[in-house]
N, C-alpha and C positions, 0 to 999 in steps of 0.2 A: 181736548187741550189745544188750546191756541198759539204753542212754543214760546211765550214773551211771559215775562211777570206781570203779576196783577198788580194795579197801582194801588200803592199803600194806604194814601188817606182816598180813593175813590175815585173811580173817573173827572167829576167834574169839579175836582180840590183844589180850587184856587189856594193856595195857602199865602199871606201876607207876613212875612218876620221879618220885615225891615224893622219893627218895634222892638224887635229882640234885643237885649245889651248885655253884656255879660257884669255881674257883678263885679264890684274891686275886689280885690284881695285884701282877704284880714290881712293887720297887723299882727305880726309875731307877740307882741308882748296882749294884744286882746285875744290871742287863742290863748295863751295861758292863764291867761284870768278867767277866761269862761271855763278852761279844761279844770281849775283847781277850785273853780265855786262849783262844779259838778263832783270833785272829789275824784278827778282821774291821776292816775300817778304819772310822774315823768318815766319814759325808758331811757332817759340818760344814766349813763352809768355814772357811779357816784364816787368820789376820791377814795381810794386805797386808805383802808387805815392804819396806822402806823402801827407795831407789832411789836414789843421787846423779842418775842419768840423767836424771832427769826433772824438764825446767823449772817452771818459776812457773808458774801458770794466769797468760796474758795477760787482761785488762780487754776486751768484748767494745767491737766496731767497729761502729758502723753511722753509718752518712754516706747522705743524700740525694744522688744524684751523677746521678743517669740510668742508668746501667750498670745491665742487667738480665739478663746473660746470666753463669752460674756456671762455672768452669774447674775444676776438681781434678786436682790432681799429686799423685803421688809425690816425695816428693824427701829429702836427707839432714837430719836437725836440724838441721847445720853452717849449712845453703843456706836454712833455712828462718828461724835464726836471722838470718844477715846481711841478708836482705830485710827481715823487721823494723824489723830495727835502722837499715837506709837509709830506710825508710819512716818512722819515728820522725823521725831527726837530721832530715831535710830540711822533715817538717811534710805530709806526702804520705798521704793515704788509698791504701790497696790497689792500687786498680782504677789510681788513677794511676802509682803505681809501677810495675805491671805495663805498662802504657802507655809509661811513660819508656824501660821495660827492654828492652820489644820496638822503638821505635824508635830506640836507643842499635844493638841487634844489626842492625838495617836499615843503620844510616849506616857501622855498622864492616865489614861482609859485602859493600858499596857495592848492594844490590838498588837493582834503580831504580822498584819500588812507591813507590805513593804513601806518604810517612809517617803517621804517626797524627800527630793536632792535639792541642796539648796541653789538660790543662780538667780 
C-alpha cells in the first residue's frame, strides 16, 4: 500500500468540465404540469371543510376547587353536551357536577357507600 488514495478517474485523467453548465431551474408552474400530466398528487394540504358537527369552542374553565386528580372519558357529544349545559344552568364547576352526578347514581342504585360531600 502506498498511504495516498488512488486517483479516481486514473493516473493520466486529464478531465475537461469547463463545458459543464448546470441547467436552469424549472419553473414552478412547469413542474406542476409535468407532476399532474403524470398523475402525481399534490402534498399540500387541502382546506378544512367546513362541518355543521362541530360546536363552538367552549370559553376554557379553571376554578380553584382542591380537586386534583384528572378523569377522561369517552363519551357521545349528545352526553357531553348535556353535562355542560347542567353544569352552566345550575352555576356548578365540573369537578362538582361530576360529584353531584356520581352521588345522584349512589342514592338511585341505593349503594350504601359512603356519599360524596358536597363543596
Amino acid at each position: 500500500m502506498s498511504g495516498g488514495r488512488a486517483p479516481l478517474f486514473g493516473q493520466d485523467a486529464d478531465l475537461d468540465l469547463s463545458g459543464f453548465k448546470p441547467k436552469a431551474a424549472a419553473k414552478p408552474d412547469q413542474v406542476r404540469d409535468v407532476a399532474e400530466q403524470a398523475g402525481f398528487r399534490s402534498r399540500e394540504a387541502s382546506p378544512p371543510l367546513a362541518t355543521t358537527t362541530d360546536p363552538a369552542p367552549r370559553e376554557p374553565r379553571r376554578y380553584r376547587t382542591g380537586r386534583n386528580v384528572q378523569l377522561n372519558l369517552k363519551v357521545r357529544r349528545e352526553t357531553v353536551d348535556a353535562f355542560y349545559k347542567i353544569a352552566d344552568q345550575q352555576g356548578w364547576v365540573l369537578g362538582e357536577a361530576f360529584e353531584r352526578a356520581v352521588a345522584a347514581l349512589q342514592r338511585d342504585l341505593g349503594d350504601g357507600s359512603r356519599e360524596l360531600s358536597e363543596g
